[in-house]
Gaussian input, Z-matrix of N, CA and C with variables (Angstrom, degrees):
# hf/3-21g

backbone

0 1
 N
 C     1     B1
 C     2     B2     1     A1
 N     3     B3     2     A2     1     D1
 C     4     B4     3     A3     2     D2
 C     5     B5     4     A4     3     D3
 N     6     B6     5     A5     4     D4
 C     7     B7     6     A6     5     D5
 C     8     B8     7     A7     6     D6
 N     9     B9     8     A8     7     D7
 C    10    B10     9     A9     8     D8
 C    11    B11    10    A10     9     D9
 N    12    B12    11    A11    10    D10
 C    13    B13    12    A12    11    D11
 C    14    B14    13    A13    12    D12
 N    15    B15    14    A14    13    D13
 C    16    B16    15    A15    14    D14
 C    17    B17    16    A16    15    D15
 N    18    B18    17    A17    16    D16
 C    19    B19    18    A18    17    D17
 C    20    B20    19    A19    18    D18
 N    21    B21    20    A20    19    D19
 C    22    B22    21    A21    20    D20
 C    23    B23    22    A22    21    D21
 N    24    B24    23    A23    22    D22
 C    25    B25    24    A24    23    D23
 C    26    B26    25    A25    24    D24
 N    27    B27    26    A26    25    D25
 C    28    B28    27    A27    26    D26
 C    29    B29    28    A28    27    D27
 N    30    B30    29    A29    28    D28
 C    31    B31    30    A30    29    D29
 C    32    B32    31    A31    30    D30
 N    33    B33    32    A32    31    D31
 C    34    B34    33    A33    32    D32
 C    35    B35    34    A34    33    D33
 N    36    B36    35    A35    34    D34
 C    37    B37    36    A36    35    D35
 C    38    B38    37    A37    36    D36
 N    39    B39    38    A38    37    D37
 C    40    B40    39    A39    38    D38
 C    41    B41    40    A40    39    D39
 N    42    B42    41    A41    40    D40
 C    43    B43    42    A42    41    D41
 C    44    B44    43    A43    42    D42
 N    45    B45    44    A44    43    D43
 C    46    B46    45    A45    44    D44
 C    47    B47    46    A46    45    D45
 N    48    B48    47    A47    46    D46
 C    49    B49    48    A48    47    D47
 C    50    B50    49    A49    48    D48
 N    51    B51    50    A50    49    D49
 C    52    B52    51    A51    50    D50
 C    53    B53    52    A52    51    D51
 N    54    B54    53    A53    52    D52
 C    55    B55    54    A54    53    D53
 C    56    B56    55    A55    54    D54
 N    57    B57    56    A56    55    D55
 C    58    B58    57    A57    56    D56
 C    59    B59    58    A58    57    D57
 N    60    B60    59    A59    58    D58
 C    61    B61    60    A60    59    D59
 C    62    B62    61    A61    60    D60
 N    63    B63    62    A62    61    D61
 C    64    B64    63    A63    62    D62
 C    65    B65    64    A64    63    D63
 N    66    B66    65    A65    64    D64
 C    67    B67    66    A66    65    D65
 C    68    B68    67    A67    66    D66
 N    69    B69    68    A68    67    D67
 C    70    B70    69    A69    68    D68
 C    71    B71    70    A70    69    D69
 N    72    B72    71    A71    70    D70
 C    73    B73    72    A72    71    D71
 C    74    B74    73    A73    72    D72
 N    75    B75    74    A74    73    D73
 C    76    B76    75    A75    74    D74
 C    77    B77    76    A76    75    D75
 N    78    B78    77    A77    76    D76
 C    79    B79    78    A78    77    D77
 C    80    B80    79    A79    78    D78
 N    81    B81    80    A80    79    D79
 C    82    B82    81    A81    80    D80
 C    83    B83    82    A82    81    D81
 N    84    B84    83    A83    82    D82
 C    85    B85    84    A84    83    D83
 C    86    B86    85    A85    84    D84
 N    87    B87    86    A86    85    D85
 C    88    B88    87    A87    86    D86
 C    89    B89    88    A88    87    D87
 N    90    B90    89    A89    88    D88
 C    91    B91    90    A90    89    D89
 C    92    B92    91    A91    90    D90
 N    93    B93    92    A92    91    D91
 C    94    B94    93    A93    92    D92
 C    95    B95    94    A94    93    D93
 N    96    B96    95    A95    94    D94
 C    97    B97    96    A96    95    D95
 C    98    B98    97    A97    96    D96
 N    99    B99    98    A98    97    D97
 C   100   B100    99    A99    98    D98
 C   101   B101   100   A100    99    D99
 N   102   B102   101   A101   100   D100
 C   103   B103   102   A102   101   D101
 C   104   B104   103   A103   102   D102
 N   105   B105   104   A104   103   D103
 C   106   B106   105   A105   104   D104
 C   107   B107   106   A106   105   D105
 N   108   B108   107   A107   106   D106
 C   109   B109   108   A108   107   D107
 C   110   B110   109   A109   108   D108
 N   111   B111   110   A110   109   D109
 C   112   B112   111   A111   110   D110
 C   113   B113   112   A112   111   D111
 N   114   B114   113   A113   112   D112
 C   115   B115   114   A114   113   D113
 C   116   B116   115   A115   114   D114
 N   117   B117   116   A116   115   D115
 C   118   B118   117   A117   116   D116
 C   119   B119   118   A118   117   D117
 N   120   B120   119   A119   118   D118
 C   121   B121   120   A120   119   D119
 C   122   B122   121   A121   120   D120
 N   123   B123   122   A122   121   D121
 C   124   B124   123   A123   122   D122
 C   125   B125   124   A124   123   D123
 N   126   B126   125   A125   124   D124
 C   127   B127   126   A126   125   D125
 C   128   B128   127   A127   126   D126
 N   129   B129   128   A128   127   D127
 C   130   B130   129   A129   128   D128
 C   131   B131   130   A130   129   D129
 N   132   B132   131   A131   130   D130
 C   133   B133   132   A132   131   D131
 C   134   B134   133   A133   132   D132
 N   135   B135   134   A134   133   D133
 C   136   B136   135   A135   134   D134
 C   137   B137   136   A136   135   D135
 N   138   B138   137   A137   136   D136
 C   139   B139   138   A138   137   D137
 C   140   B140   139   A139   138   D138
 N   141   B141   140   A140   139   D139
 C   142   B142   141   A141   140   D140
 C   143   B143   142   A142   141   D141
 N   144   B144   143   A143   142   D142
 C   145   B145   144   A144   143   D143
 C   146   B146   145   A145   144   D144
 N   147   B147   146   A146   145   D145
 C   148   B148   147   A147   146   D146
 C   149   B149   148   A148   147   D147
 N   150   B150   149   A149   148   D148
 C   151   B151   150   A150   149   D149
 C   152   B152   151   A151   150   D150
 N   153   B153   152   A152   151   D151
 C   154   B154   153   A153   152   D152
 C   155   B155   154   A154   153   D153
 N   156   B156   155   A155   154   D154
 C   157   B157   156   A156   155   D155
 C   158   B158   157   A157   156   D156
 N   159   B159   158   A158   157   D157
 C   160   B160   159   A159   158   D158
 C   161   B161   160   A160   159   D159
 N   162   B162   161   A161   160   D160
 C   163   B163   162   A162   161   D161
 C   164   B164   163   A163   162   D162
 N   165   B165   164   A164   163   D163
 C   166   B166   165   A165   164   D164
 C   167   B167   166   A166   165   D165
 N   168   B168   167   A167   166   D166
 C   169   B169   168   A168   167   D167
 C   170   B170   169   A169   168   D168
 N   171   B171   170   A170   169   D169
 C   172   B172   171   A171   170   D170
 C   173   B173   172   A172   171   D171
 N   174   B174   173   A173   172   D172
 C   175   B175   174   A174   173   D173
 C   176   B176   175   A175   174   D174
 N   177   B177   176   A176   175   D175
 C   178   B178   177   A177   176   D176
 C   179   B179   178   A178   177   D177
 N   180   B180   179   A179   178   D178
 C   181   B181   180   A180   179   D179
 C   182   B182   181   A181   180   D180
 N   183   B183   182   A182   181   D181
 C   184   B184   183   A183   182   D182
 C   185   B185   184   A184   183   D183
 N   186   B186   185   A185   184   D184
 C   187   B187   186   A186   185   D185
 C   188   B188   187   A187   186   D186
 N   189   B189   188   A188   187   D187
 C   190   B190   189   A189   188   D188
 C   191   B191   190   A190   189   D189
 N   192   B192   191   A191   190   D190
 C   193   B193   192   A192   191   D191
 C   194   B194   193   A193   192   D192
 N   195   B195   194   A194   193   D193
 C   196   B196   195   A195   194   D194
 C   197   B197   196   A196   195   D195
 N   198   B198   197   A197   196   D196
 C   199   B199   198   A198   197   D197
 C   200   B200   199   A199   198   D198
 N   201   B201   200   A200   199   D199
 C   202   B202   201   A201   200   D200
 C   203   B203   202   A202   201   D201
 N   204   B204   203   A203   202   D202
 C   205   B205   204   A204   203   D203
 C   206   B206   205   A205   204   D204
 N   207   B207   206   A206   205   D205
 C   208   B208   207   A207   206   D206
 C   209   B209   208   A208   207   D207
 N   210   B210   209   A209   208   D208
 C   211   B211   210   A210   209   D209
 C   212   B212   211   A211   210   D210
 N   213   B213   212   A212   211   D211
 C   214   B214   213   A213   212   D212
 C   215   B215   214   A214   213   D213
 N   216   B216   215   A215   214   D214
 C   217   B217   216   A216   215   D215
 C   218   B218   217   A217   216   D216

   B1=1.4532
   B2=1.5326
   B3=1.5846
   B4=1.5153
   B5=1.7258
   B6=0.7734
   B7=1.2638
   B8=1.9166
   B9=1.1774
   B10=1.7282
   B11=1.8725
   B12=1.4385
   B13=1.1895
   B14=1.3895
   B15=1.5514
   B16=1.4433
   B17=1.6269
   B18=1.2609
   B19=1.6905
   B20=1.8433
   B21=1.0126
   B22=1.7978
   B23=1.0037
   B24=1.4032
   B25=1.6781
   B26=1.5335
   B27=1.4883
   B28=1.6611
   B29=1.9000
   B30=1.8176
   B31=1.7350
   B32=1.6342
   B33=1.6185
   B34=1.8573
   B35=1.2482
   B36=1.5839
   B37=1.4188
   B38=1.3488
   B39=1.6275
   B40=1.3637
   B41=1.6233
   B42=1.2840
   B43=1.4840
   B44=1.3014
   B45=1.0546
   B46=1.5434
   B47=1.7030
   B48=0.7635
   B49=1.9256
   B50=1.6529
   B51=1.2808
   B52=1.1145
   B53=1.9391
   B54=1.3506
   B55=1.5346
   B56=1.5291
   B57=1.1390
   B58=1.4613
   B59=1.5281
   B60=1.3806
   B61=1.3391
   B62=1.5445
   B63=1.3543
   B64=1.4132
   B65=1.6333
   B66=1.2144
   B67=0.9769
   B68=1.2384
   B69=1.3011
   B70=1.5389
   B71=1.7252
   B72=1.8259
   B73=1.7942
   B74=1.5573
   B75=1.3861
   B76=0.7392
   B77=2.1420
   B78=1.0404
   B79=1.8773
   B80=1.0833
   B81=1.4563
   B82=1.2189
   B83=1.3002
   B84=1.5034
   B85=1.5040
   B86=1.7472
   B87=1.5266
   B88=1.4093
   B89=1.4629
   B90=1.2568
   B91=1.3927
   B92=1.4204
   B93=0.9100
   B94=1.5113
   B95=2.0089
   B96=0.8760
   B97=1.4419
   B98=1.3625
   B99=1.9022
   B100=0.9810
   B101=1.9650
   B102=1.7859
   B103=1.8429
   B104=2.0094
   B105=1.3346
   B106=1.4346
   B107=1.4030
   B108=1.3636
   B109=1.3064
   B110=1.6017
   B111=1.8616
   B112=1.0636
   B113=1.5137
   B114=1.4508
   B115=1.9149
   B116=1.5282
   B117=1.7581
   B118=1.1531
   B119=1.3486
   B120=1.1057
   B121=1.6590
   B122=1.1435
   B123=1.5018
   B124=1.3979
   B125=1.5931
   B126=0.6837
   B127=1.7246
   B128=0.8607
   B129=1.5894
   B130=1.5283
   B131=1.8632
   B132=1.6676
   B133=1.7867
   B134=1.6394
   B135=1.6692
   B136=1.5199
   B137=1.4437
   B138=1.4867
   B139=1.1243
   B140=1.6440
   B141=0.7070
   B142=1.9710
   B143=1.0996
   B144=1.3224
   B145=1.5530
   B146=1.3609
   B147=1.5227
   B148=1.4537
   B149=1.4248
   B150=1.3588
   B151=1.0862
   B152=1.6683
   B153=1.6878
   B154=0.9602
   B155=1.5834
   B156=1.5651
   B157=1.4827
   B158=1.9176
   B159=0.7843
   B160=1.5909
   B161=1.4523
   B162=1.5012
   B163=1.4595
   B164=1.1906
   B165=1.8244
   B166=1.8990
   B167=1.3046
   B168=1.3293
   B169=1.7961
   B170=1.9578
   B171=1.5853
   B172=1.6513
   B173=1.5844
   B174=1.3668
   B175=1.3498
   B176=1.3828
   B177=1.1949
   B178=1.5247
   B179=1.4605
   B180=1.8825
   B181=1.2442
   B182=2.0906
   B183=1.4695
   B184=1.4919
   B185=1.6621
   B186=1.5392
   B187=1.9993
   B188=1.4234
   B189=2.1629
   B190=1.2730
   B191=1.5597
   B192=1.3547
   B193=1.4533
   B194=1.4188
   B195=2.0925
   B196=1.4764
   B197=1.3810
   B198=1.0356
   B199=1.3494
   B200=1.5678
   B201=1.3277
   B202=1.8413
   B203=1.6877
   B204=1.1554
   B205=1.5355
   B206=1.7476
   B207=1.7130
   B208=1.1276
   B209=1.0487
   B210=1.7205
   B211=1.1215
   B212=1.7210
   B213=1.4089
   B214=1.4001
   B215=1.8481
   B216=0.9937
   B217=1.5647
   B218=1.2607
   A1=107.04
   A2=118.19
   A3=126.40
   A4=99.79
   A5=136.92
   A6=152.55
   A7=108.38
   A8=89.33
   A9=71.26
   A10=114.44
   A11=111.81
   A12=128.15
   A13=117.59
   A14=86.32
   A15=136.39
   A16=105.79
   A17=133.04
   A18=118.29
   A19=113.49
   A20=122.51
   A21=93.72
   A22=128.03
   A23=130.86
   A24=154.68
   A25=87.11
   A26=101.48
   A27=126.23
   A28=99.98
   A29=93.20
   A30=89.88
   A31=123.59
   A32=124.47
   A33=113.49
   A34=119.95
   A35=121.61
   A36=108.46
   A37=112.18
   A38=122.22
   A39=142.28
   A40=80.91
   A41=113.97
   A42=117.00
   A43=125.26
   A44=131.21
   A45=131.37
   A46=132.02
   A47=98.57
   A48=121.17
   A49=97.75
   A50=137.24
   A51=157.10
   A52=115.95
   A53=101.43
   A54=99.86
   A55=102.85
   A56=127.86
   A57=118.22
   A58=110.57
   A59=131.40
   A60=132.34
   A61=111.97
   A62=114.16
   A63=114.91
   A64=78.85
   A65=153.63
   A66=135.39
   A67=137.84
   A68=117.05
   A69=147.16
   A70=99.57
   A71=109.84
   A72=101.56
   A73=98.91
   A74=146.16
   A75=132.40
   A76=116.47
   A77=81.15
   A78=93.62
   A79=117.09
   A80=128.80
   A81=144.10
   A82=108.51
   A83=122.18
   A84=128.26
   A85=95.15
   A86=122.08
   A87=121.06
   A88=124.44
   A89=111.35
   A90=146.01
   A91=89.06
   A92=166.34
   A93=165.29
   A94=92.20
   A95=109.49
   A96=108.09
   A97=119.88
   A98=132.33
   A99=138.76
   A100=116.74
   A101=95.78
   A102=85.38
   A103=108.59
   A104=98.97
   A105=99.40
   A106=133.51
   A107=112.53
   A108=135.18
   A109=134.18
   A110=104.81
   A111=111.91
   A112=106.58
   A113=119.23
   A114=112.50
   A115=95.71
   A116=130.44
   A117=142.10
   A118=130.00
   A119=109.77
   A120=140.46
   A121=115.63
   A122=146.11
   A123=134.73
   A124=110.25
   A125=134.05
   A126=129.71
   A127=126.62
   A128=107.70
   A129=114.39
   A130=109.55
   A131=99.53
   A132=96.98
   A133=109.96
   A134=116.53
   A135=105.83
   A136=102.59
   A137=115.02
   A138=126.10
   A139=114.16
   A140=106.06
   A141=119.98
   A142=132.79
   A143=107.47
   A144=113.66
   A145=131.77
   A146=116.61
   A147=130.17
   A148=99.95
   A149=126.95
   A150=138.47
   A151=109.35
   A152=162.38
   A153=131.59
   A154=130.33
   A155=99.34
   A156=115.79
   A157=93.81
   A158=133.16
   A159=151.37
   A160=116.50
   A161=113.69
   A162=102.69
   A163=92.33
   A164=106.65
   A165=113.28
   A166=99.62
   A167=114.69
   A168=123.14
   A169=84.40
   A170=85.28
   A171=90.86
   A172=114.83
   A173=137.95
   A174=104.85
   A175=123.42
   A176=101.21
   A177=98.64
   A178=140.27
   A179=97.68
   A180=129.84
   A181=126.35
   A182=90.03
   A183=91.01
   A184=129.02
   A185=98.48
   A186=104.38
   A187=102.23
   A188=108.93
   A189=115.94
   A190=98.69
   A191=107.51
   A192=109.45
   A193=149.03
   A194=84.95
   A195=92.88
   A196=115.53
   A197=138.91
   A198=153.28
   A199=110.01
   A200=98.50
   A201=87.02
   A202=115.49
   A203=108.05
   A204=126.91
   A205=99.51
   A206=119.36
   A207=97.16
   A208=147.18
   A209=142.55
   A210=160.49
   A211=108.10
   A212=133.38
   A213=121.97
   A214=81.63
   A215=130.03
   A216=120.35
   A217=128.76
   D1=138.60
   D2=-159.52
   D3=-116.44
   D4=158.69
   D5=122.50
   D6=-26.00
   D7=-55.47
   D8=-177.21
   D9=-96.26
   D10=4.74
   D11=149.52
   D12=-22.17
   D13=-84.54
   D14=-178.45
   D15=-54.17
   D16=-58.61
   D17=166.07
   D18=-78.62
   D19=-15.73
   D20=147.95
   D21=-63.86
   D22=-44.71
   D23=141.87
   D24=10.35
   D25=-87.23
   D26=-151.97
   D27=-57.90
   D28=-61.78
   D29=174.12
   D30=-59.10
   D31=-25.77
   D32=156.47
   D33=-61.92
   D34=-27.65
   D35=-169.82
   D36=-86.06
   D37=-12.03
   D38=-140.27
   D39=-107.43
   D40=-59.20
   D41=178.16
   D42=-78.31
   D43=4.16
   D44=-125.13
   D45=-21.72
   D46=28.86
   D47=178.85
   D48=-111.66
   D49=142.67
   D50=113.46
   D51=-19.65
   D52=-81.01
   D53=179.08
   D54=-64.27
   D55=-27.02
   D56=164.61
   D57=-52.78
   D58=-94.05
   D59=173.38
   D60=-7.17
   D61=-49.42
   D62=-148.16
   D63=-85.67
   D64=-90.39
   D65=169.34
   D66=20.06
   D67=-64.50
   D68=-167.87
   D69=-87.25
   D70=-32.30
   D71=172.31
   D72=-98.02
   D73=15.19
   D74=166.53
   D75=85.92
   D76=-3.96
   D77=177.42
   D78=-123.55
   D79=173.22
   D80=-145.40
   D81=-88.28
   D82=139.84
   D83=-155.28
   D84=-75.00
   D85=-29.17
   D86=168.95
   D87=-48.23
   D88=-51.41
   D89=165.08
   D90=-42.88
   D91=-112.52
   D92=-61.98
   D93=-143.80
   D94=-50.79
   D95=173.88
   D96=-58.22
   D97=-45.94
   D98=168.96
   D99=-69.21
   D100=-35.40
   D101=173.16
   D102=-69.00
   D103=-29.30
   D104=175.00
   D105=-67.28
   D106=-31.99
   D107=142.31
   D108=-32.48
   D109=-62.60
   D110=-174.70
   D111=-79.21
   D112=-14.92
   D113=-166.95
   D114=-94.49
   D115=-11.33
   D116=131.08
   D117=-9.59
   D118=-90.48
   D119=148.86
   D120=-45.16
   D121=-64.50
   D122=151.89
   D123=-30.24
   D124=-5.95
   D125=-169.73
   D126=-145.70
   D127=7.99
   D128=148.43
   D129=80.33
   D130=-2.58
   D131=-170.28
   D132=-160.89
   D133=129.44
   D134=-169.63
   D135=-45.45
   D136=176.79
   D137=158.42
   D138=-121.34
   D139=-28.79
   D140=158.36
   D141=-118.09
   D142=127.53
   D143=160.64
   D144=-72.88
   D145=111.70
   D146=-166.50
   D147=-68.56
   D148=132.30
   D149=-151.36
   D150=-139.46
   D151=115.46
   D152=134.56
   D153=6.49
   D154=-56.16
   D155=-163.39
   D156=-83.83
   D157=-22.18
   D158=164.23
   D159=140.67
   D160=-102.69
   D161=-165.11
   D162=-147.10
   D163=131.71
   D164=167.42
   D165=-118.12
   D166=154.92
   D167=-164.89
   D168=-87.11
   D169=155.02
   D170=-178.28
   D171=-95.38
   D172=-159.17
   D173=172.40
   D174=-88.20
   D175=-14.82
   D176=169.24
   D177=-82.22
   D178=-11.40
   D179=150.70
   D180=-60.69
   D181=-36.52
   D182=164.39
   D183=-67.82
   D184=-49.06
   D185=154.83
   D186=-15.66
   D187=-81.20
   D188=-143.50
   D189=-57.11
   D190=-47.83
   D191=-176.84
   D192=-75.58
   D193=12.10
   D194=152.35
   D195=-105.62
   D196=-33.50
   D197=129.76
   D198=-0.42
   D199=-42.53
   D200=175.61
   D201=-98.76
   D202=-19.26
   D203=170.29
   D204=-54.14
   D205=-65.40
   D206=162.08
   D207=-75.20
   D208=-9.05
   D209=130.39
   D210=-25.15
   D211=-37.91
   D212=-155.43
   D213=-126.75
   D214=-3.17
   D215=164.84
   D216=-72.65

């Protein structure tokens, strides 16, 4: 788990789009999909629910993503 993990984290849930976030950090929507992916997979559990409408953190996704709220504050 990265530091910059952890603020795409905050900018997908904030946006809930992927190519949104990546946008808004200035990098590539791959980039943000694969760190989201891999802290995924490191953790053994989604952190979002893929959605039509885009992406809502699951509940065990809310934990990580308070956890990084204080980590990047």
């Amino acid at each position: 788990m990265t530091f910059q993990q952890l603020q795409y984290l905050l900018q997908v849930s904030h946006s809930g789009s992927i190519s949104q976030a990546a946008k808004s950090l200035f990098v590539s929507q791959p980039s943000v999909s694969v760190a989201v992916s891999s802290l995924e997979e490191e953790l053994g559990f989604p952190i979002f629910t893929r959605t039509q409408r885009g992406l809502s953190p699951t509940p065990e996704g809310l934990l990580v993503l308070e956890y990084a709220q204080r980590i990047c504050s």
